[in-house]
N, C-alpha and C positions, 0 to 999 in steps of 0.2 A: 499430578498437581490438582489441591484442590480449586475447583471455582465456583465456592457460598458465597465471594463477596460480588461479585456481580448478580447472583441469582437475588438475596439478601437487599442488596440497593436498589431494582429493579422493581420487586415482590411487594417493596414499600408504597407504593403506588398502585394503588387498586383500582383507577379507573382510567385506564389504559385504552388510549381511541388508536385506531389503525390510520393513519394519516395517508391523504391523497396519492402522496407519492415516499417510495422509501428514502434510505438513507443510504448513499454510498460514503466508502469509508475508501481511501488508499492507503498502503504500507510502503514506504519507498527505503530506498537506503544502497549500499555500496553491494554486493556478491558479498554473501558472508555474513550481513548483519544482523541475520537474525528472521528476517522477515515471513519467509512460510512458516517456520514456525510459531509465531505470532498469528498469521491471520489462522491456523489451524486451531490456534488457540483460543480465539475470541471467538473462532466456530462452533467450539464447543460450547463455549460460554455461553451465547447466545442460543442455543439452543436445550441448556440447563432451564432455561427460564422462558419457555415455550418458544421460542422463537423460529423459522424457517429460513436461516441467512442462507443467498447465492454466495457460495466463494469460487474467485476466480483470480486467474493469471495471467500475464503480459510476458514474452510472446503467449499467445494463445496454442493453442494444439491445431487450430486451423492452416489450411495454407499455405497465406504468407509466416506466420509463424512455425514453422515447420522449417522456410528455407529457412530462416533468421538462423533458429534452432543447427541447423548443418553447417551454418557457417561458423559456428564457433569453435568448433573442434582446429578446422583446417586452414584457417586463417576469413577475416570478416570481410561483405562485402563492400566494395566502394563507399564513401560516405553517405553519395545523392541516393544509390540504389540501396542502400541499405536504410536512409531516412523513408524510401518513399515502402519499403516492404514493414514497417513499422506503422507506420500511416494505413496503410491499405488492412492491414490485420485487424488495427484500434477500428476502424470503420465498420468492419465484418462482424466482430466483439459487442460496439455499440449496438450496433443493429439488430444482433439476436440474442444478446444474453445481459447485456446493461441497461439499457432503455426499458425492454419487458419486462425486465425484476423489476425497478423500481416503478414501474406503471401499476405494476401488481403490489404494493405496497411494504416490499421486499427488503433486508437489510442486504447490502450489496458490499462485501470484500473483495479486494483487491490485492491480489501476491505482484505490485509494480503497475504503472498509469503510467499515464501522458508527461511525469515529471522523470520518468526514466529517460524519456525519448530526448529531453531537455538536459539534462546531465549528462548521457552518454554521448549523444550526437554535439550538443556543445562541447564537451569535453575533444572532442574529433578536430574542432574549427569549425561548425555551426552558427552563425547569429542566434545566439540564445535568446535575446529579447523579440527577435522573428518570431523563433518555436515559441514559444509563451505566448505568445499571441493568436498564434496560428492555432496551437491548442486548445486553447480556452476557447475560441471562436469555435471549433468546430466540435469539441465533443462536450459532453456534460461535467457540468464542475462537481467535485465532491464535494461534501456536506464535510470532513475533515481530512488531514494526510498529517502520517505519521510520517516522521523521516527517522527511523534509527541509525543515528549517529556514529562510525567507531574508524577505527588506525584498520588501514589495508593492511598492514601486521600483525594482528589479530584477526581482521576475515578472513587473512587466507590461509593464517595456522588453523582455523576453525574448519576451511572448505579441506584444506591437506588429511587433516583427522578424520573428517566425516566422509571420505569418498576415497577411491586408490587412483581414479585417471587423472592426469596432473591438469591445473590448471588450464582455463582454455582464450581463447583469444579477446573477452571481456574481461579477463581474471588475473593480468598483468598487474604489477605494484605500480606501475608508474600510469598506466591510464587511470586506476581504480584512482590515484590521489587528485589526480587531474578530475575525476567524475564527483569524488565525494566535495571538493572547491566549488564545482555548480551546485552541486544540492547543498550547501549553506550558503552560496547567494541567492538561492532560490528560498530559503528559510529568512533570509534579511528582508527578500520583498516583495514575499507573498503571506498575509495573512490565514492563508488556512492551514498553513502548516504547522505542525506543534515537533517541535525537532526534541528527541528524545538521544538520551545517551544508551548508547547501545554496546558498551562494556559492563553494561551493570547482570545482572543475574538475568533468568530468561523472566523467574517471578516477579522481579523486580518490573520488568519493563511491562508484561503483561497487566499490571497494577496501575500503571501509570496511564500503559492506555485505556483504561475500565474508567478511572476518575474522569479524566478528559472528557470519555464519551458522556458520562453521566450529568456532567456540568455544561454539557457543549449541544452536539446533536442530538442525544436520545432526548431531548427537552420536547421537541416535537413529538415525542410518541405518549407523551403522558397528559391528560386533560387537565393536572393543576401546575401551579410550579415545581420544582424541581427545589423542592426545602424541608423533604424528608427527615426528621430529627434521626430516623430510624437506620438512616447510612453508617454501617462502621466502616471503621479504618480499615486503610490495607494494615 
C-alpha cells in the first residue's frame, strides 16, 4: 500500500518544531477490527516522513500481560482478578514505555488502551462509569482514539480466515456484541474518540485516520497552522 499521502500532507509544512511532549494515539475496537493492522500502518506512515513512532500493545508482553495472555485460550480469569492483572500491566506499560516516549517527544501507538479495559471488563458487569474514571485519573489520556467500528460477524469471519486455532475466550459472538455496545457509549461520551467504520476497505480506514490526525493532533507538531493548500485528497 502506498503512503504519499501522509508523507505529501506532512512534507507541506516545512517548519516543523519537536514539541515538549509527544503524541499518543489509541486504536481501539472489537478482536477482529482491524486494529494491528492499522497501527502497523500508520507506523509505516510515520516513519515515510522522518518520524520515530513507539508502537505498542495492551496486554503488553510483560507479566501481567502474559497471564492475561494464558488465560484466554483456557477460559478468563475472575472478573476482579482479571480487572486488577489489566491494571497492574497499564501501570508497568506506563511507566516504562508511554510516559518515556512521550517525554522524549515521541509519537506513541497504541494496538488497545485503557478503553479496552472499559469495554471488556464492562461488558463482564463492571461499573463502566467507575472504570472511566478510574482510568483517566490514573494513566495518561491520549491526544486521540480511533475506535474501528464493525458486526462480530465479520471480525470473527476475518479472525477464522486469518489464523487456524479457533476462537478464544475474548473472541465469543455474544460477549464481543456485548463489548462493541460499550465502546459506542464510550464514543457518545467521550470526546476524543473519533469512531470509524471498520467494514470499510483496510485503505479506506487508514485514509480516514491520516485526515483526523492531520486536522487534529499533528497540529501541534507544526509551527504554523495546519492550512496547507498543498494537502491532496485521499
Amino acid at each position: 500500500m502506498e503512503l504519499t499521502f501522509l508523507e505529501e500532507s506532512l512534507t507541506c509544512c516545512q517548519n516543523k518544531e519537536v514539541p515538549e511532549t509527544g503524541i499518543l494515539i489509541a486504536i481501539e475496537g472489537i478482536d477482529g477490527a482491524g486494529k494491528t493492522t492499522q497501527v502497523q500502518l500508520l507506523g509505516q506512515a510515520l516513519q515515510t516522513v522522518g518520524e520515530e513512532p513507539v508502537l505498542s500493545k495492551e496486554p503488553t508482553d510483560g507479566r501481567w500481560g502474559q497471564k492475561i495472555r494464558e488465560s484466554a485460550p483456557n477460559g478468563r480469569l475472575p472478573l476482579g482478578r482479571e480487572l486488577v492483572a489489566f491494571i497492574k500491566d497499564r501501570r508497568d506499560h506506563a511507566r516504562e514505555t508511554i510516559n518515556p516516549s512521550l517525554a522524549e517527544g515521541h509519537i506513541v501507538v497504541l494496538d488497545r488502551y485503557f478503553y479496552s479495559t472499559i469495554a471488556y471488563q464492562g461488558a463482564r458487569g463492571a461499573d463502566r462509569q467507575e472504570l472511566v474514571e478510574r482510568m483517566k485519573k490514573e494513566f495518561p489520556l491520549p491526544d486521540i482514539v480511533f475506535l474501528l467500528d464493525a458486526d462480530p460477524v465479520v471480525t470473527l469471519a476475518r479472525i477464522a480466515n486469518g489464523r487456524k486455532e479457533e476462537p478464544n475466550e475474548f473472541e465469543r459472538i455474544d460477549q464481543l456484541r456485548a463489548v462493541r455496545e460499550v465502546f459506542n457509549w464510550l464514543a457518545e461520551t467521550d470526546n476524543l474518540i473519533r469512531k470509524i467504520d471498520g467494514h470499510q476497505s483496510i485503505a479506506d480506514v487508514h485514509c480516514e485516520i491520516v485526515e483526523s490526525l492531520i486536522d487534529g493532533p499533528f497540529k501541534k507538531y507544526c509551527a504554523k497552522p495546519y492550512e496547507c493548500e498543498c494537502w491532496p485528497a485521499c
